[in-house]
ROTI-957514 format. One record per residue (C-alpha): residue number from 1; chain; x, y, z. Coordinates in Angstrom, 1 decimal, m for minus. Layout:
<fivexs>
NUM, A, X, Y, Z
...
</fivexs>
This chain:
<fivexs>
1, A, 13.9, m22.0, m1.2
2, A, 15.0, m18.6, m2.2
3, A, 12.6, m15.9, m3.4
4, A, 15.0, m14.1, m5.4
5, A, 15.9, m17.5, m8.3
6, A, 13.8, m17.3, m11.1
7, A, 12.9, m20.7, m12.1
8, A, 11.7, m19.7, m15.5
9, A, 14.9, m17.6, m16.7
10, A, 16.4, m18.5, m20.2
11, A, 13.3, m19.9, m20.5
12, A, 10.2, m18.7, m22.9
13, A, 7.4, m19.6, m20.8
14, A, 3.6, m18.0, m20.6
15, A, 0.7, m18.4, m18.5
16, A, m0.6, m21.1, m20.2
17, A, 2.1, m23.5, m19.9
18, A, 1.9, m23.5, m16.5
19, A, m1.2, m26.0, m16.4
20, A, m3.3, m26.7, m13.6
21, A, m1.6, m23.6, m10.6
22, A, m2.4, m25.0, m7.5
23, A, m1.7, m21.9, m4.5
24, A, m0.6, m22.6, m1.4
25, A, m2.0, m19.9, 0.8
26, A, m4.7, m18.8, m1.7
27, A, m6.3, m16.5, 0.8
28, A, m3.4, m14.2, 1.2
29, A, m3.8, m10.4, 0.3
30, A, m1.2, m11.0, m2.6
31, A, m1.7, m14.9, m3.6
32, A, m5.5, m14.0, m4.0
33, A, m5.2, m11.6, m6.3
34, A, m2.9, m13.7, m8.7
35, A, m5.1, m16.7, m8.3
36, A, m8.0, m14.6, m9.8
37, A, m5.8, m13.1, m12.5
38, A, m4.7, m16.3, m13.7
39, A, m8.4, m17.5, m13.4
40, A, m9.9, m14.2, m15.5
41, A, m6.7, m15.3, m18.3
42, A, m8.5, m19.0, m18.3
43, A, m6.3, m21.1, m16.4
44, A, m7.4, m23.7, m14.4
45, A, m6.5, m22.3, m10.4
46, A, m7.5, m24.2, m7.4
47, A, m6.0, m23.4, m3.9
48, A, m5.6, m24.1, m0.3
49, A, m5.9, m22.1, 3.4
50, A, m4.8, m22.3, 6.7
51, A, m8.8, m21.2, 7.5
52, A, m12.0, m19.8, 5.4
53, A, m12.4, m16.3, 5.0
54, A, m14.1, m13.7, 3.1
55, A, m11.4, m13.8, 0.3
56, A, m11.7, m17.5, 0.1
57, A, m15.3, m17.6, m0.3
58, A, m14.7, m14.8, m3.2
59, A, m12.2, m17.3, m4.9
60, A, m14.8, m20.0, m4.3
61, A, m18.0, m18.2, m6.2
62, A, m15.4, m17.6, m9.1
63, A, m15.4, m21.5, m9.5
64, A, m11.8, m21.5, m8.0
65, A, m11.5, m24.7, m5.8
66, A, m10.2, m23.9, m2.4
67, A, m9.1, m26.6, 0.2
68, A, m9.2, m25.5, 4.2
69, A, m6.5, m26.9, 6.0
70, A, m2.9, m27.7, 4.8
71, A, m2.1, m31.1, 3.2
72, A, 0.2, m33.3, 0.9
73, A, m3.0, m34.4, m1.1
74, A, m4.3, m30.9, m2.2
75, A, m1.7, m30.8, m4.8
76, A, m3.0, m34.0, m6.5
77, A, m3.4, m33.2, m9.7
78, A, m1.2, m29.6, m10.1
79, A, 1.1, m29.2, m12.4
80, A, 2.7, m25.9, m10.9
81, A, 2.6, m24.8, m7.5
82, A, 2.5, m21.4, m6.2
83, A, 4.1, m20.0, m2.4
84, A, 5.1, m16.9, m1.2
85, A, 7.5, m15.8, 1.4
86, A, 5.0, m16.6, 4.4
87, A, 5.2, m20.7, 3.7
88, A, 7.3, m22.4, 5.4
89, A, 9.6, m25.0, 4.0
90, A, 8.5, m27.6, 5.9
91, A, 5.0, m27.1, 4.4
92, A, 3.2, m30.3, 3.9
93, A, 2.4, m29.4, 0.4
94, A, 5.3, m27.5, m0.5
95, A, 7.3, m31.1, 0.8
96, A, 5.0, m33.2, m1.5
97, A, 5.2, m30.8, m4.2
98, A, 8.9, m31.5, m4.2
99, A, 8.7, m35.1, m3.9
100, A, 6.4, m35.6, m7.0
101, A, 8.7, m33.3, m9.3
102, A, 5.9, m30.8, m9.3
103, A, 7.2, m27.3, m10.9
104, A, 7.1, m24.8, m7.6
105, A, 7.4, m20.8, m8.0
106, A, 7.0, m18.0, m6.1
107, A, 4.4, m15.6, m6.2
108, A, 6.8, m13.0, m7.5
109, A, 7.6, m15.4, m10.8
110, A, 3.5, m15.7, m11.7
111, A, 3.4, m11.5, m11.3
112, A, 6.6, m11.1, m13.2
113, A, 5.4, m13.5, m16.1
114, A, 1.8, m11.3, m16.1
115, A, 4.1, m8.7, m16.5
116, A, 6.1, m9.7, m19.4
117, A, 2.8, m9.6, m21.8
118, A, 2.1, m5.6, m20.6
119, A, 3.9, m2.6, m20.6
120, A, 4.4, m3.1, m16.6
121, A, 4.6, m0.3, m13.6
122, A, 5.6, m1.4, m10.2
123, A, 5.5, 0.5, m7.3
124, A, 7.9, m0.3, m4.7
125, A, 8.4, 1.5, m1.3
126, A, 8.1, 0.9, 2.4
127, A, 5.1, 2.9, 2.6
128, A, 2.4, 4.0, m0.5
129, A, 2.5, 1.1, m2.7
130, A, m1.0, 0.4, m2.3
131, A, m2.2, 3.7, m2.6
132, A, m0.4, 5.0, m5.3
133, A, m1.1, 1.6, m7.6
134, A, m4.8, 1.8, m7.1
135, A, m4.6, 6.1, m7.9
136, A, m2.6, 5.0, m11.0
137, A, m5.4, 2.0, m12.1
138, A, m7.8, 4.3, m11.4
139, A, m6.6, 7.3, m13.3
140, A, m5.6, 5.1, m16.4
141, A, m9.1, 3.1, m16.2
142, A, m10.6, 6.7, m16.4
143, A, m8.4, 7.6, m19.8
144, A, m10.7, 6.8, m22.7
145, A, m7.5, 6.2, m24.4
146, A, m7.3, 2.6, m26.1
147, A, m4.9, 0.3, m24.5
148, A, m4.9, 2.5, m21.2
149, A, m8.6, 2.5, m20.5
150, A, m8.8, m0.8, m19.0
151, A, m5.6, m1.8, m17.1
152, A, m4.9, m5.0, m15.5
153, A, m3.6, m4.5, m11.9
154, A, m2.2, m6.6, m9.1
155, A, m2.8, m4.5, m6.1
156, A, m2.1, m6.4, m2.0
157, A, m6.0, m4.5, m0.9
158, A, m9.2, m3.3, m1.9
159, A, m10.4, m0.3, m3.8
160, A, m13.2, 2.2, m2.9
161, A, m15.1, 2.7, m5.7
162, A, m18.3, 4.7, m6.3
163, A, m19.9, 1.5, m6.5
164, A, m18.6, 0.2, m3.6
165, A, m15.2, m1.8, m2.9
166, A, m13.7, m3.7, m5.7
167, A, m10.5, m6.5, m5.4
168, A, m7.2, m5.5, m6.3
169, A, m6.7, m8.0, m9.3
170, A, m7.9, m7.6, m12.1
171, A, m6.8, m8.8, m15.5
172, A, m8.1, m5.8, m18.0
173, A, m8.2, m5.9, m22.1
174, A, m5.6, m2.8, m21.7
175, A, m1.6, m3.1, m22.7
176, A, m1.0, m2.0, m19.1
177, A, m0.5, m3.5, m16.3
178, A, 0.0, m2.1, m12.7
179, A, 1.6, m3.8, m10.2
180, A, 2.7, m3.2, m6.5
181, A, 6.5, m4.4, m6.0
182, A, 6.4, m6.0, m2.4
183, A, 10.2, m5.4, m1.1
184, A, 9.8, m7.3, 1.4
185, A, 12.0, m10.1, 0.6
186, A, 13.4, m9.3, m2.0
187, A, 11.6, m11.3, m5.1
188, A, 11.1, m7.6, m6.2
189, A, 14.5, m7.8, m8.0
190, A, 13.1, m10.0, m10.7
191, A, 10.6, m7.4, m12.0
192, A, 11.8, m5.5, m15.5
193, A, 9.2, m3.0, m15.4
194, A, 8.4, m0.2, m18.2
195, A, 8.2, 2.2, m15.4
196, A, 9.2, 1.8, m12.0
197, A, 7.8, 4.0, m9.3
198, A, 9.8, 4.1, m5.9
199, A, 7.7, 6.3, m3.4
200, A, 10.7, 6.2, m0.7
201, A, 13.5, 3.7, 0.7
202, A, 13.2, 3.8, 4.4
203, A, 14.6, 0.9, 5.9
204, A, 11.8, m1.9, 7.1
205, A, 11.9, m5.8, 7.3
206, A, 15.3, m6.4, 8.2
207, A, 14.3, m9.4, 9.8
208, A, 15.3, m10.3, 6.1
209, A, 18.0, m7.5, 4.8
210, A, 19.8, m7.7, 8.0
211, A, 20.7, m3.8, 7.8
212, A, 19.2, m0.8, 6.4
213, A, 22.2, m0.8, 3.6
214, A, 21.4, m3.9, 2.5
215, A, 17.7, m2.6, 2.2
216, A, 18.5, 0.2, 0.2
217, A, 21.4, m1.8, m2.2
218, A, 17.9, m4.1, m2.9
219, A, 15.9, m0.7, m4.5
220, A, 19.1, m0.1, m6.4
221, A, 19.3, m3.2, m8.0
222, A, 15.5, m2.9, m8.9
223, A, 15.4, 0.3, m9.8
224, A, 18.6, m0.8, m12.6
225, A, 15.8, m3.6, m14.0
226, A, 13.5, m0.9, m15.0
227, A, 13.6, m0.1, m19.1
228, A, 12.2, 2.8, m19.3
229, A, 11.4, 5.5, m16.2
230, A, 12.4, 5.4, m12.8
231, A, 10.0, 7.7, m11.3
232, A, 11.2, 8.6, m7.2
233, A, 10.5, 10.4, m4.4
234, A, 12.8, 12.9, m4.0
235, A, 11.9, 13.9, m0.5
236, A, 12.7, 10.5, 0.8
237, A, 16.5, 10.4, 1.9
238, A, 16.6, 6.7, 1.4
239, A, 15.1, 7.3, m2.2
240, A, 17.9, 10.3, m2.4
241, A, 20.7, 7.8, m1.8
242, A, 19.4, 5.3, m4.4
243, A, 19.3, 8.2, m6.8
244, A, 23.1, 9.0, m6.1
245, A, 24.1, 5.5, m6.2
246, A, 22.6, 4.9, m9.2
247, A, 24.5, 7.4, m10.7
248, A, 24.9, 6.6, m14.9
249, A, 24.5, 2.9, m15.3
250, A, 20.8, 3.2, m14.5
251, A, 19.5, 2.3, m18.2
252, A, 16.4, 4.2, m17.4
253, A, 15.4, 7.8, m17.4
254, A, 15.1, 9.6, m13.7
255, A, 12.4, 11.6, m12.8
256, A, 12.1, 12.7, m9.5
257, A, 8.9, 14.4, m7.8
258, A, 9.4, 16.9, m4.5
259, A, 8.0, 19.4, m2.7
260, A, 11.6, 21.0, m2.8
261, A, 12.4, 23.6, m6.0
262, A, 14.5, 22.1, m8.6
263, A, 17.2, 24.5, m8.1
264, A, 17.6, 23.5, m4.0
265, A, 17.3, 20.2, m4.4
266, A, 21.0, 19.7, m5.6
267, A, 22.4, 17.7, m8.5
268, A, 20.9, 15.4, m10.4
269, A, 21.9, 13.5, m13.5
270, A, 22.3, 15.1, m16.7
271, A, 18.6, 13.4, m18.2
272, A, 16.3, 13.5, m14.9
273, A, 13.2, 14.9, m15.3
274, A, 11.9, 17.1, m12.0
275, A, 8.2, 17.3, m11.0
276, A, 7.4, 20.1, m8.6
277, A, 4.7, 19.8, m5.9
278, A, 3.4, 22.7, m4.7
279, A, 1.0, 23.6, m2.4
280, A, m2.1, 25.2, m3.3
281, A, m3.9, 25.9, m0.7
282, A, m4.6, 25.2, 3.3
283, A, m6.7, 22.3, 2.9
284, A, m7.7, 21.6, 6.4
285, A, m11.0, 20.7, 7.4
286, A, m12.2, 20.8, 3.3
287, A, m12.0, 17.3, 2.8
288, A, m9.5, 17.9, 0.4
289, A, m5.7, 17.6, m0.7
290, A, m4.8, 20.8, m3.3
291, A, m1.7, 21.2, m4.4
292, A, m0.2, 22.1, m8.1
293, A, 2.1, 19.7, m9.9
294, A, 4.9, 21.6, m12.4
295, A, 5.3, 18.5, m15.1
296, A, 8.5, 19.5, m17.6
297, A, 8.6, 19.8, m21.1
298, A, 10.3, 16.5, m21.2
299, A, 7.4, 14.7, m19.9
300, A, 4.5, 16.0, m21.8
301, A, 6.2, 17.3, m25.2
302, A, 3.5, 19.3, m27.3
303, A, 0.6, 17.3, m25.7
304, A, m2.1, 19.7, m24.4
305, A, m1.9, 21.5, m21.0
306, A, m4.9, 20.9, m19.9
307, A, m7.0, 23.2, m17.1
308, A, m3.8, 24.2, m15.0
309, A, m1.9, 25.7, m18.7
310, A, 1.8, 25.7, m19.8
311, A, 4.4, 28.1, m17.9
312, A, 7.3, 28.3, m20.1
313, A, 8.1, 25.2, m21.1
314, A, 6.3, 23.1, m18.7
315, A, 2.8, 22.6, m17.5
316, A, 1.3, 23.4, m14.5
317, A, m1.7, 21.2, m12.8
318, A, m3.7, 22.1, m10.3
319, A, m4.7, 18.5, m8.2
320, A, m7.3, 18.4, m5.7
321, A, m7.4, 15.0, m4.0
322, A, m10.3, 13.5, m1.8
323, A, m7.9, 11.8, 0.1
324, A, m6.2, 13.5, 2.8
325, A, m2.6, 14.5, 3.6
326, A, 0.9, 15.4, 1.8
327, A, 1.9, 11.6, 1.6
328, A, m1.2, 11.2, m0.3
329, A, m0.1, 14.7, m2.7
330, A, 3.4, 12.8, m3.3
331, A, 1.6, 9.5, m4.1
332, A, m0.9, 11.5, m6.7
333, A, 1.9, 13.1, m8.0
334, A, 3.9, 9.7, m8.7
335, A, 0.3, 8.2, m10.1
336, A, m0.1, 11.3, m12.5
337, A, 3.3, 11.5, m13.6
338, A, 3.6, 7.6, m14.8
339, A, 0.0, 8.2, m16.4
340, A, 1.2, 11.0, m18.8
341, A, 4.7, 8.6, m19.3
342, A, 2.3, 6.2, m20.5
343, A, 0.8, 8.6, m23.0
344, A, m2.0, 9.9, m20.9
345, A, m3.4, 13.8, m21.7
346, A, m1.9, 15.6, m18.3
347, A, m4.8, 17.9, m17.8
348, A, m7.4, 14.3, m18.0
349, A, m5.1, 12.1, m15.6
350, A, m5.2, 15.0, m13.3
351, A, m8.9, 15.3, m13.2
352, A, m8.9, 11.5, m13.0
353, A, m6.9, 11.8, m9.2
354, A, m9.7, 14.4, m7.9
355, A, m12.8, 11.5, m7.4
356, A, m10.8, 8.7, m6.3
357, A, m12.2, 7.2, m2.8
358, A, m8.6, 5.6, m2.0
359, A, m7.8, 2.4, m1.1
360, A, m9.5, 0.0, 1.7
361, A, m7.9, 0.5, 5.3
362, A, m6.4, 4.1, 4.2
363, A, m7.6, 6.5, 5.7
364, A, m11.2, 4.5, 5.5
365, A, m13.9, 6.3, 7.4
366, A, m16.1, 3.0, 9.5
367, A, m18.7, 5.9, 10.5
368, A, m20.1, 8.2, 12.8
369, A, m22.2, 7.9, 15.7
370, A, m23.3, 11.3, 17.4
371, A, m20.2, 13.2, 16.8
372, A, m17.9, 10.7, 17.1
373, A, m16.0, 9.4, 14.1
374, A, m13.8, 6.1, 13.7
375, A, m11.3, 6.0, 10.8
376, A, m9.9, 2.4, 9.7
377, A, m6.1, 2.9, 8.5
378, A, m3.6, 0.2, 7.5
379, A, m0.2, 2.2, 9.2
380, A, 2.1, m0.5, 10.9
381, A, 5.2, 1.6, 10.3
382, A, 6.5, 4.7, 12.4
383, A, 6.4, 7.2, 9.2
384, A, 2.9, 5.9, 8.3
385, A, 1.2, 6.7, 12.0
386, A, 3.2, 10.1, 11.4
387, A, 1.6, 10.5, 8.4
388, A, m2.0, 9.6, 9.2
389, A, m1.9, 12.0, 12.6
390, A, m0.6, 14.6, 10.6
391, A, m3.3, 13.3, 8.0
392, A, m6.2, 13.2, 10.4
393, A, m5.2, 16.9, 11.8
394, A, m5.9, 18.4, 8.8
395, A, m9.2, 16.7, 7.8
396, A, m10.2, 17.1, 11.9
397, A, m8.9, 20.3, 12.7
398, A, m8.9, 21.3, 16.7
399, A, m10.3, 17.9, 17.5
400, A, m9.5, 15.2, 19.8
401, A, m7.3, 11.9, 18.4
402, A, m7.9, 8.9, 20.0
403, A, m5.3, 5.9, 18.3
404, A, m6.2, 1.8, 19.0
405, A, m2.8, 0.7, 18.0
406, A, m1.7, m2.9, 16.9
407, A, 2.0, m3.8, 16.3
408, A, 2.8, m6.0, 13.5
409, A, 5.2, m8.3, 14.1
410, A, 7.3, m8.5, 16.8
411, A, 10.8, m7.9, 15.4
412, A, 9.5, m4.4, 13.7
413, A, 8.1, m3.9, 17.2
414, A, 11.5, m4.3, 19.0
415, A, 13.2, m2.4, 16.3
416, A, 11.3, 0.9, 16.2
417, A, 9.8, 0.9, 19.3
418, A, 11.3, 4.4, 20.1
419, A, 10.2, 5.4, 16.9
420, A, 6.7, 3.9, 17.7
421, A, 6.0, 5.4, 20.4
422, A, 7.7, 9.1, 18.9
423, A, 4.8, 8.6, 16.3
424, A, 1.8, 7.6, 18.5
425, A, 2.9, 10.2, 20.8
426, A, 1.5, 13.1, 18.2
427, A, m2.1, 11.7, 18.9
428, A, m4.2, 12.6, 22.2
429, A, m5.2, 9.2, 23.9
430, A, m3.5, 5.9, 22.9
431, A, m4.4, 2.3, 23.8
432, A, m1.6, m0.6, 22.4
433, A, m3.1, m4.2, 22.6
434, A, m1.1, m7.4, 21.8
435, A, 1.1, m7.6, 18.7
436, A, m0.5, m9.3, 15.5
437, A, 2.6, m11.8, 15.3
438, A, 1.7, m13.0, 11.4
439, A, 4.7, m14.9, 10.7
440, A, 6.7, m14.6, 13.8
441, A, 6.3, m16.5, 17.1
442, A, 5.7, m14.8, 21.0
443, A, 8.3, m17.7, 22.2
444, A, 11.0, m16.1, 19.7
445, A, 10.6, m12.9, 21.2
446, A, 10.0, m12.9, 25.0
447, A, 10.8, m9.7, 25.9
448, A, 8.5, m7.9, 23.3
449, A, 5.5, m6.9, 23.8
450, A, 2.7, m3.8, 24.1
451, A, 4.7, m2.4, 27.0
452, A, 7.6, m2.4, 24.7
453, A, 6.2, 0.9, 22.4
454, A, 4.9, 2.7, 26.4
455, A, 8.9, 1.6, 28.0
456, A, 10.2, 3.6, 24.8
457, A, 8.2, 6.7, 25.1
458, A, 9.6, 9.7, 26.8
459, A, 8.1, 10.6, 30.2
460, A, 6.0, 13.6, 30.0
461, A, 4.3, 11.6, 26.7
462, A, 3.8, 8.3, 28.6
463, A, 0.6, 9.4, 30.7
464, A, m1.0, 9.4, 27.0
465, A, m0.7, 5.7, 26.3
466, A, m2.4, 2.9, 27.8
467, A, m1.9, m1.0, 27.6
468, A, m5.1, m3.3, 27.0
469, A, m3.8, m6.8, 25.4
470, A, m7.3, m7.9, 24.9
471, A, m8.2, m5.9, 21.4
472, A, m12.0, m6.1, 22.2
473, A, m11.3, m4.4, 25.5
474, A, m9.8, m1.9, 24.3
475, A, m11.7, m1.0, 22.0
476, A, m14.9, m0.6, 24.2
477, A, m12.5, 1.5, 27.0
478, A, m11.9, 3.9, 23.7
479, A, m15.2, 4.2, 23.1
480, A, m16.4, 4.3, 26.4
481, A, m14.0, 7.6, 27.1
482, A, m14.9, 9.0, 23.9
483, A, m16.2, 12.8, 24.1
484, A, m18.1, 15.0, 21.3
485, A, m16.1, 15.4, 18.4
486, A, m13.5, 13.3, 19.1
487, A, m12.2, 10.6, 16.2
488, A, m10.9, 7.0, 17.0
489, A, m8.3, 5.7, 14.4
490, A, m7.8, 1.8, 14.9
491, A, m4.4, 1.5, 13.1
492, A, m2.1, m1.6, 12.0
493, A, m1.9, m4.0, 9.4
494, A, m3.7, m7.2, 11.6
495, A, m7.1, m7.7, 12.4
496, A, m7.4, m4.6, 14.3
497, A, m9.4, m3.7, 11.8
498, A, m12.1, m5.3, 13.0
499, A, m12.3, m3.1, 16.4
500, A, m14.0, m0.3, 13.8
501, A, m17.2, m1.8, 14.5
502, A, m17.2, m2.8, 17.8
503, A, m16.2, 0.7, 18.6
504, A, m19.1, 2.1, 16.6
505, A, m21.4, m0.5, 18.2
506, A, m20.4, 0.9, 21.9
507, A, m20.9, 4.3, 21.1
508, A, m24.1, 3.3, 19.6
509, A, m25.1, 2.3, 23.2
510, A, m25.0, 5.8, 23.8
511, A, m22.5, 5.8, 26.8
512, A, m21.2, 9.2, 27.5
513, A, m22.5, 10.8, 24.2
514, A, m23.5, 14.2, 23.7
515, A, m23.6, 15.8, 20.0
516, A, m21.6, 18.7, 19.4
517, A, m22.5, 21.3, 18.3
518, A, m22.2, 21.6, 14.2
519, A, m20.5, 18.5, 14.1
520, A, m23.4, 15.7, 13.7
521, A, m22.9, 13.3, 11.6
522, A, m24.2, 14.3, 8.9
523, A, m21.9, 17.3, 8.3
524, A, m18.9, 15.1, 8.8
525, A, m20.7, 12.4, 5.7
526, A, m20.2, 16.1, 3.5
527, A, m16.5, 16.0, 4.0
528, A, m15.7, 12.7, 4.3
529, A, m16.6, 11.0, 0.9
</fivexs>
């Protein structure tokens, strides 16, 4: 089966021919999120998973059927069924599926037809996507401004909201829809997007692409499909080489966003629109991200300016973000930018960035005990654990980094293990347990393992890393060496995430624990909303 075909093409097909969507892997972080689309659209969804989980039991009280366990007779009864990348050929129900003549699609086909009813943005990009599609459904839901103010989104995670954590589908009464553009293998290629937002192009999952060429030849070919913007980072040399090879037969307009000035960045093509990030102010310890975006009078026209005012012929907006780091800036500025494409006042979708809470497992504060905090983040890739330390220095200035790390996959693990352990290096005390294999097999890979990241690292930064395979265990030898005001990030994209609370739940216990001094816990709830 190839992700890329599109089994609907030359074909005029909506949601509602597809009949009773049966979802192989309904409890996936992207399969999920469809299934409840379709559902909130009125189709009749039912499902199946490998085990029960939280997401499931979601599906489940939204009247959505779901089936534990994997066999021929769940499809009984579907008229179209759903995979993704992650099933296997030889999957009993994908097999019987076949057998009966049943219509099968990927994931990627149900998103793209979503899409074709909206005025779609996808975000694409090895790191961000998440982040900068729930800014940009947040900013637009906050836009009082018809078809914007309630956008539908397909989003692979979670939202912190004031009102506490919301899914990341969500079919909305809005014209827009805003959609993360998973690269991974490729079924991104199918998307024709209004707007296209590529946050950077460095090489990842070429367990599929082979080489980081071919990787970058795939955000080409994507970023050709998009009719109207192609908004990219220009900081990103990946993203820069698209941009060059794109050259003139990209039938969309270019607008790149950089912390560089216009006038060093070199050439761009004739029409490109730049958007300037600039620094504001030192942000560390203030629980905030400030910086100043310069939008051009191509992008906003006569609209008004807004707080930050116009400076010639641009406008100039001041942005301070609640979520830390200048990843997080470029992500606000990508967000913002697509917002006033889409017609949004600059000076409102601005404003709109400033309360947003981010997205679950970014940067996600677990809690505090004493003096001690423990931050939840996502980062399974080398750029992303340089981006949170760098991330976590600035909100926890002059204190102590402690990093329970869990590789994803072992083929990402034996490809950037120098680069790995280059990252994790930058934090004071780190503990590697065993690798979260998802799709991948420990008999495939002998030779990989924890010891793998530590082998990589240079000697005078080796003393600093410790391997504990057992997760639990090393969670409670973190903890248990702990000191005041020191913060614990459990980081990867497995269930890692879990280790938060067993963590707090040790330091509860009170081992070793002494409050410091001005940092109690309730000062750090002030900056940490």
């Amino acid at each position: 089966m190839d992700p890329t075909r599109d089994p609907f093409s030359g074909r005029d097909v909506t949601p509602g021919d597809l009949g009773r969507v049966h979802f192989i892997g309904i409890g996936g972080a992207g399969m999920s999120v469809l299934a409840e689309m379709l559902k909130q659209g009125g189709a009749d969804v039912c499902g199946s998973d490998m085990q029960a989980s939280a997401r499931t039991a979601r599906l489940e009280a939204m009247g959505i059927p779901v089936r534990i366990g994997q066999a021929a007779g769940n499809v009984d009864g579907a008229d179209t069924v759903v995979w993704s990348t992650a099933i296997k050929p030889d999957n009993p129900e994908i097999v019987e599926a076949r057998a009966r003549g049943i219509r099968l699609v990927h994931r990627s086909d149900i998103l793209a037809l979503l899409m074709s009813s909206h005025r779609a943005v996808t975000v694409a990009g090895a790191h961000g996507k998440t982040t900068t599609s729930a800014l940009l459904a947040h900013i637009l839901s906050k836009s009082g401004q018809g078809g914007l103010a309630d956008p539908s989104y397909a989003i692979g995670g979670s939202l912190r909201m004031a009102s506490g954590l919301v899914e990341g589908g969500h079919l909305g009464r809005g014209d827009v829809l805003v959609a993360e553009a998973d690269e991974s293998d490729g079924s991104f290629e199918k998307y024709h997007p209004l707007i296209g937002i590529i946050t950077n192009v460095e090489a990842d999952h070429l367990d599929h692409y082979g080489s980081p060429d071919a990787f970058r030849r795939a955000f080409v070919e994507h970023a050709r499909h998009v009719t109207g913007s192609v908004i990219i980072c220009g900081d990103d040399p990946g993203a820069r080489e698209v941009i060059d090879r794109l050259g003139e037969d990209c039938r969309a307009g270019l607008v790149v966003y950089s912390t560089e000035a216009e006038e060093d960045f070199g050439p761009l093509p004739a029409a490109a629109g730049y958007v300037r990030i600039e620094s504001e102010s030192e942000a560390a310890g203030s629980g905030q991200e400030r910086f100043v975006l310069r939008l051009p009078a191509s992008l906003v026209g006569n609209r008004p300016s807004g707080p930050g005012g116009r400076e010639g012929e641009g406008i100039r907006l001041p942005v301070h973000l609640s979520i830390p780091g200048l990843h997080n800036a470029r992500n606000a500025a990508a967000a913002i930018t697509a917002a006033v494409i889409l017609g949004m006042e600059p000076g409102r979708a601005a404003c709109a960035a400033e309360d947003f809470q981010g997205a679950a497992r970014r940067f996600d504060l677990k809690g505090v005990q004493g003096s001690v905090s423990v931050v939840d983040d996502y980062a399974h890739h080398p750029t992303e654990i340089r981006a949170l330390i760098d991330a976590a220095r600035r909100r926890y200035p002059g204190r102590r980094l402690r990093i329970l790390f869990q590789p994803h996959l072992f083929s990402r693990t034996r490809f950037f293990a120098r680069q790995f352990a280059q990252a994790l290096s930058r934090a004071d005390d780190v503990v590697v347990t065993a690798i979260y294999p998802a799709r991948e097999k420990q008999e495939d890979f002998p030779d990989v393992g924890p010891q793998t990241i530590i082998r990589a690292a240079d000697d005078a930064d080796r003393r600093r890393f410790q391997e504990v395979d057992d997760m639990e265990e090393a969670a409670r030898i973190l903890a248990d060496r702990a000191q005041a005001g020191d913060v614990i990030l459990t980081v990867g994209a497995g269930d890692v995430t879990a280790m938060a609370q067993v963590i707090l739940d040790r330091l509860a216990q009170g081992k070793n624990r002494d409050t410091a001094d001005g940092l109690g816990a309730a000062d750090e709830r002030s900056t940490d909303r």
